[in-house]
N, C-alpha and C positions, 0 to 999 in steps of 0.2 A: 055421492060425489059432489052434485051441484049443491047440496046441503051444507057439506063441509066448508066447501070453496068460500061458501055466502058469512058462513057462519066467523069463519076466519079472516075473511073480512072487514068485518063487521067488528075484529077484535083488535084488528090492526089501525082501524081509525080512528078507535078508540083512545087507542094508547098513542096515539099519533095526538089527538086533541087534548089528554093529560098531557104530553109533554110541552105544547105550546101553551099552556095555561098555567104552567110552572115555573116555566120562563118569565113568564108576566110575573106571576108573583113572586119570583125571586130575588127579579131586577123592579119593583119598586118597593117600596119604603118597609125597612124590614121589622117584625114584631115577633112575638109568641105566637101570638095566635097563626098566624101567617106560614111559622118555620113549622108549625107542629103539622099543619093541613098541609105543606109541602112533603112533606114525611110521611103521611098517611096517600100523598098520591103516589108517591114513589114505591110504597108498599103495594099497593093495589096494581100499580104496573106490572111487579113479580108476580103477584096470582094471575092476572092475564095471562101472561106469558105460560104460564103452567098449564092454561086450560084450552090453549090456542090445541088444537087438533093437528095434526100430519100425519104421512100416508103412512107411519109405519110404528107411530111414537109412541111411547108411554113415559114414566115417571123418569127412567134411567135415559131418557133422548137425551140428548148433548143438554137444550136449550132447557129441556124442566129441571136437569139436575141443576142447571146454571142461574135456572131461577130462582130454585128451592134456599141453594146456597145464599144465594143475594139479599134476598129476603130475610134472613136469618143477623147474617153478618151486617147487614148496612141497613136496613129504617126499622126492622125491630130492635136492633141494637142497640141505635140511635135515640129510639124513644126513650127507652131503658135510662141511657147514656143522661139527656134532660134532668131526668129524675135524680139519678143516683151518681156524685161525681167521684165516689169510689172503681166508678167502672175506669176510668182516665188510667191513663201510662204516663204519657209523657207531656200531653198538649198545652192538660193544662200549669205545668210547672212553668213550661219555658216561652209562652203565647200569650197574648191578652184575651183575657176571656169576656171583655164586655161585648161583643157580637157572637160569643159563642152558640147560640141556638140558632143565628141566621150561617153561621161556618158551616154547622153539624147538617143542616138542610141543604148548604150548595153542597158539599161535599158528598154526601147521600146520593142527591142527582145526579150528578156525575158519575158518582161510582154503579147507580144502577142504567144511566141512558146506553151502556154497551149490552146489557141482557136482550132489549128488544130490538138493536141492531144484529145484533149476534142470531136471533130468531129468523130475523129478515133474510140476513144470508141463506140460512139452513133451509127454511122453506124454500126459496131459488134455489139449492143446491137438490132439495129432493126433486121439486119439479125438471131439472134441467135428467135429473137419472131415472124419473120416471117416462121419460119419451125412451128412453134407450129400450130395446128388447131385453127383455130379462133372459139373462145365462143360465144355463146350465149349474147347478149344484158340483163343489167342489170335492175332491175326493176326499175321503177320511184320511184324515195325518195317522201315521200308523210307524213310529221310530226305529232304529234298529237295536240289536241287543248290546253292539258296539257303542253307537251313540248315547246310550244312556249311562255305560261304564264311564263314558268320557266327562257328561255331564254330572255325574257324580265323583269321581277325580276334582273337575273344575271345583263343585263344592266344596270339598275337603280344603285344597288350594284357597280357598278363599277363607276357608275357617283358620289355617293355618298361619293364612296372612294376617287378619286380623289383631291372632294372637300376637303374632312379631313388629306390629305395631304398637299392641297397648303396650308390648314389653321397652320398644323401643323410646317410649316417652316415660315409663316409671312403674309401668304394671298395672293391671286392673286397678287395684287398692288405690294407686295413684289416680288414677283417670276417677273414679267415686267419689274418693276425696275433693277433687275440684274439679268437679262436674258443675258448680256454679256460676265458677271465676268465667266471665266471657277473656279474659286478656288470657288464661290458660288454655281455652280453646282452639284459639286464634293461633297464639305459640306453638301448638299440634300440627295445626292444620298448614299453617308454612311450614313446617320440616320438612315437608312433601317429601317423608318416607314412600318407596318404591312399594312397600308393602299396602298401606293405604288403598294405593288403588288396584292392587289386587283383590285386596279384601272387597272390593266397594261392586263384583262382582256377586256377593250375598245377594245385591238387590233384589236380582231377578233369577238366577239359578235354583234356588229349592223353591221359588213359586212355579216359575215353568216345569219339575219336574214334578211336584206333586197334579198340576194340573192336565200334563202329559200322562199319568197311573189313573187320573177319573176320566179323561176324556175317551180314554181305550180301556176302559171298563178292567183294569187291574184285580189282582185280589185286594182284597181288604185289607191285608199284611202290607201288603207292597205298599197300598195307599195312605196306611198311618202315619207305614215310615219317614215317605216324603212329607208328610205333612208336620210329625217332628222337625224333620231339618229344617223346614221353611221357618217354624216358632222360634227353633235354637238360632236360625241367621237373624231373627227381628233382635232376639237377647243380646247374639253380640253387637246387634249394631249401635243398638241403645249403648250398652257401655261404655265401644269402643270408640263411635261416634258422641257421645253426648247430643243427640239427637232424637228425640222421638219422631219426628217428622220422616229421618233416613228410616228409623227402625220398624214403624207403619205401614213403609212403601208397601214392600215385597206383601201383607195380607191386604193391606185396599186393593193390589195389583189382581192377587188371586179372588177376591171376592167379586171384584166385579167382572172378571172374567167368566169367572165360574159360573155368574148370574146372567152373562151373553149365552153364554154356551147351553144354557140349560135349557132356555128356549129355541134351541136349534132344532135340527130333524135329527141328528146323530144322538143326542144327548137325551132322544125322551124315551130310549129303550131301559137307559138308569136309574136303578133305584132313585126314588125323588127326597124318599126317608132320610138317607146318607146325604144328600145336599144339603137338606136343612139343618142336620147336625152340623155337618161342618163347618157353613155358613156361623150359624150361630155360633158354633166355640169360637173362630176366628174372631166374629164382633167382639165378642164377650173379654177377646186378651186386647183389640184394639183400647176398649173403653178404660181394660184394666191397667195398661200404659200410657195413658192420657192420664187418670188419677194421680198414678203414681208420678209422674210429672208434676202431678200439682200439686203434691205433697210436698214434692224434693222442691218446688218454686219457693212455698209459702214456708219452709223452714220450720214446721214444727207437725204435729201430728194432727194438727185440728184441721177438720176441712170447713176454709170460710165459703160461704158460696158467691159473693160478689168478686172476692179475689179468683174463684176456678173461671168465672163470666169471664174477667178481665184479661184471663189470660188468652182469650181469643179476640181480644181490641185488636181488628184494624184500623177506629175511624181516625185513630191521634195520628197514625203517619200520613195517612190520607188526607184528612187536615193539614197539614202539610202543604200537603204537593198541591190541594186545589187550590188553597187559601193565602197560603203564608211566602211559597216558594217564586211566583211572582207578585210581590208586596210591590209597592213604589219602592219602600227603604233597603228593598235586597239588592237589587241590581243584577238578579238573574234575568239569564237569555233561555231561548230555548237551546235544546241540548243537539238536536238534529241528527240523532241516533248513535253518537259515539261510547255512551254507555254500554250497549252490543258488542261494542267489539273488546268490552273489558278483559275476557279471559284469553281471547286467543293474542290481546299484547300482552298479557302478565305471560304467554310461555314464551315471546319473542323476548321480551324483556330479560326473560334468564339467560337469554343468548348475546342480546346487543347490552345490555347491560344501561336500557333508557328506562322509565319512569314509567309503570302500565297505566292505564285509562281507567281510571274508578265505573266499577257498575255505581247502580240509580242507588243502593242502598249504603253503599259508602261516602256517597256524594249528599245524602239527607243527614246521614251519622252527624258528616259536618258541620250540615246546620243548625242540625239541634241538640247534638252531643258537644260541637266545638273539636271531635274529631277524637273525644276521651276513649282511649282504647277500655275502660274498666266500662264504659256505658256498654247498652241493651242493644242488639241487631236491629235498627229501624224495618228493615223490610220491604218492601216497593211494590204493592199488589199492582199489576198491570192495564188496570185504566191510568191510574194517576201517571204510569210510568210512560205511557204511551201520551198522556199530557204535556209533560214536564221536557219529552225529545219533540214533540209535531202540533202538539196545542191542542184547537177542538180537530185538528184533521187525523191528528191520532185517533179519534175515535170510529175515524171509517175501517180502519183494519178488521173491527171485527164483522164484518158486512165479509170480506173472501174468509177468514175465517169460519164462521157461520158456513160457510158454499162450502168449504171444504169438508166439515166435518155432514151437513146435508149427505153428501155425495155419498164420502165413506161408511156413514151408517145404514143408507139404505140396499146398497151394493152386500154389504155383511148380512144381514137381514136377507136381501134375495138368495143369497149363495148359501145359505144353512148355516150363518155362525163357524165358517172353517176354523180351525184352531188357529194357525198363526195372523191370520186378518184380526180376529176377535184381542188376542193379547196383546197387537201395538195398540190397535183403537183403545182397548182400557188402557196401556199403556200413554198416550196420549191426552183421551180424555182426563186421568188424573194428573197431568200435570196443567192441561190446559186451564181448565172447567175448577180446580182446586188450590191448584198449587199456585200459578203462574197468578190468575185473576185475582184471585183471595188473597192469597198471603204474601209470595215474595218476587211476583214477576220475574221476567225474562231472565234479564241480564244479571239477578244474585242465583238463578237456579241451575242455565243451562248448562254450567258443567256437569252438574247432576242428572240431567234431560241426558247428556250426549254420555253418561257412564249406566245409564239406564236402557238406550236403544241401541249403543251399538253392540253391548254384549247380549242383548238379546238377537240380535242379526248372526253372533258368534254362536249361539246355541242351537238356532237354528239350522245353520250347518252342521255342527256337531249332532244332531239327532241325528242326520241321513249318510253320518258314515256308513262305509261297509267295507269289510275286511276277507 
């Protein structure tokens, strides 16, 4: 224990003395040489963070997956990025690029100085649940024969709806055909067919049910079945959605559940064979729905591999928000969090019939699309967006952040991995840690956050009917 403590210490000071030594060299006189050694500290920050020790951690803790990611997406990218201007979206068409490697270096900082805030919190948050006495192990979730009829209903209902949407915009064939056009998208998704969000129930319904047939040791029939529907709900969603990102959820959701729960106490009585199978086919359709994405992106059948990189560019919006959106020549303010409340005025707005509040991603569209409905979804991963509403003070949120997810991981971990603790934390985690941080922040996702958790809260009840 005193090892640990020392050792973690010792790691936080670390990363403490890189980040005030990057400060120096970011705010004086900026070069190559300067942005590229800034880049490689901010990389080296993310492996710190991954090897920082806690009481309970391994690679899937909040803070390593958040690092793993970071690392990935923002200063190896970046270096990439340097090198090769194929990798660019948008930045460099509509931005001046004569500072661009001193941009790409602040920007990098930025977007990784919330990993090892986010660490800070977690470790306080496990320390503050490691004084607690540990409870008692929770009882095995165990459904009824009603409840699963019902959650099975609910699926069909949602397959059902689905279908009455693609019909209701032009048919499958329709939705394929211009699956491209983002102004066809858009067009779909304001109809705000009733059906839509029925269907948008697939998210998590055949993942909690296949996950409900392994966690209580099912037959193996039973367990394919759901695991079929869980694949068939990813298919429609892709379709029906134009969305890989929707159609994804529901197996990231199940895998990383699958992967909590397997180290629980309930779950080592099961075959471990059948985990890794399923595990692996799941990956195996994730990657093979990403390709095909980037098939359907790059228009023909050839795979470029600079174009498949590109297509996980976040640094151009990001760029952005760190660099561009408080210019002298913009004459932006800060936002002071009214971006948040974008959806719930877009339902008043159908009611009073006033002008809803742009989330962070329609409010960048503008700046750097000029508001072209045919342009690309800019996107708002949530540092820059926590920027652009509170400044550098946005970046303390992820300090209770961090506490919170601390707390909740180690509380799950003491209590055996229960099945429903385990599916909001995945739940959660992937919107936090992937979705929210990485790609499209808060305020362009939470409607998809709040049609993710609350029909999970509905299915929940629906397991412990009884008749």
């Amino acid at each position: 224990m005193l090892y640990r403590f020392s050792f973690t210490t010792l790691l936080v000071a670390a990363i403490a003395c890189i980040l005030v030594f990057q400060t120096m060299l970011l705010f004086a006189a900026p070069s190559l040489e300067k942005d590229q050694l800034s880049l490689i500290l901010s990389a080296l920050i993310c492996v710190l963070v991954v090897i920082i020790p806690s009481s309970n951690g391994d690679l899937l803790a909040p803070p390593q997956l958040m690092a793993s990611l970071a690392l990935l997406f923002f200063p190896v990218f970046s270096l990439f990025y340097l090198q090769v201007s194929e990798l660019g979206k948008w930045y460099q068409q509509f931005f001046s690029v004569s500072d661009f490697s001193h941009s790409l270096a602040v920007t990098t900082y930025f977007s990784v100085l919330p990993v090892p805030l986010f660490q800070l919190g977690f470790l306080m948050g496990q320390l503050r649940e490691d004084t607690v006495p540990r409870v008692a192990q929770s009882r095995q979730f165990v459904p009824t024969g009603v409840g699963i009829i019902m959650l099975v209903a609910a699926i069909c209902l949602g397959f059902l709806g689905m279908l009455a949407y693609a019909l209701s915009i032009g048919g499958i064939d329709a939705v394929l055909n211009q699956m491209s056009s983002i102004a066809s998208r858009r067009e779909w998704r304001e109809s705000s067919s009733p059906f839509y969000y029925v269907g948008m129930a697939l998210m998590t319904a055949p993942s909690v049910l296949a996950l409900t047939m392994i966690y209580n040791r099912k037959g193996i029939t039973k367990i394919a079945c759901a695991i079929v529907l869980m694949l068939l709900a990813a298919a429609f969603l892709i379709v029906t959605q134009a969305s890989r990102e929707k159609a994804v959820l529901p197996l990231i959701l199940f895998i990383l559940s699958l992967w909590l729960q397997a180290r629980g106490e309930e779950m080592k009585r099961f075959g471990l064979l059948l985990r890794v199978v399923v595990v692996s086919v799941v990956v195996a359709l994730v990657l093979g729905f990403t390709v095909m994405a980037v098939f359907r992106a790059g228009g023909s059948g050839s795979l470029d591999f600079w174009r498949f990189l590109r297509d996980f560019n976040r640094m151009d919006v990001s760029m952005v928000m760190f660099t561009e959106y408080f210019a002298d020549q913009s004459g932006n303010d800060l936002l002071w969090g009214m971006p948040f409340l974008a959806y719930p005025s877009r339902i008043l707005g159908r009611f009073f019939g006033f002008s809803p509040i742009q989330n962070a991603s329609e409010i960048l569209q503008g700046i750097i699309f000029s508001g072209s409905m045919d342009a690309g979804n800019p996107g708002a991963p949530l540092a820059g967006e926590l920027y652009i509403n509170f400044g550098y003070l946005g970046f303390l949120a992820f300090i209770p952040l961090g506490a919170w997810f601390g707390v909740a991981y180690t509380r799950m971990i003491r209590r055996g991995y229960p099945f429903w603790q385990t599916l909001f934390f995945s739940a959660f985690l992937y919107f936090f840690v992937f979705k929210f941080y990485i790609y499209t922040g808060f305020t362009e996702s939470e409607l998809v956050f709040a049609l993710v958790i609350v029909p999970l809260a509905i299915w929940r009840l629906l397991l412990r009917v009884r008749i």
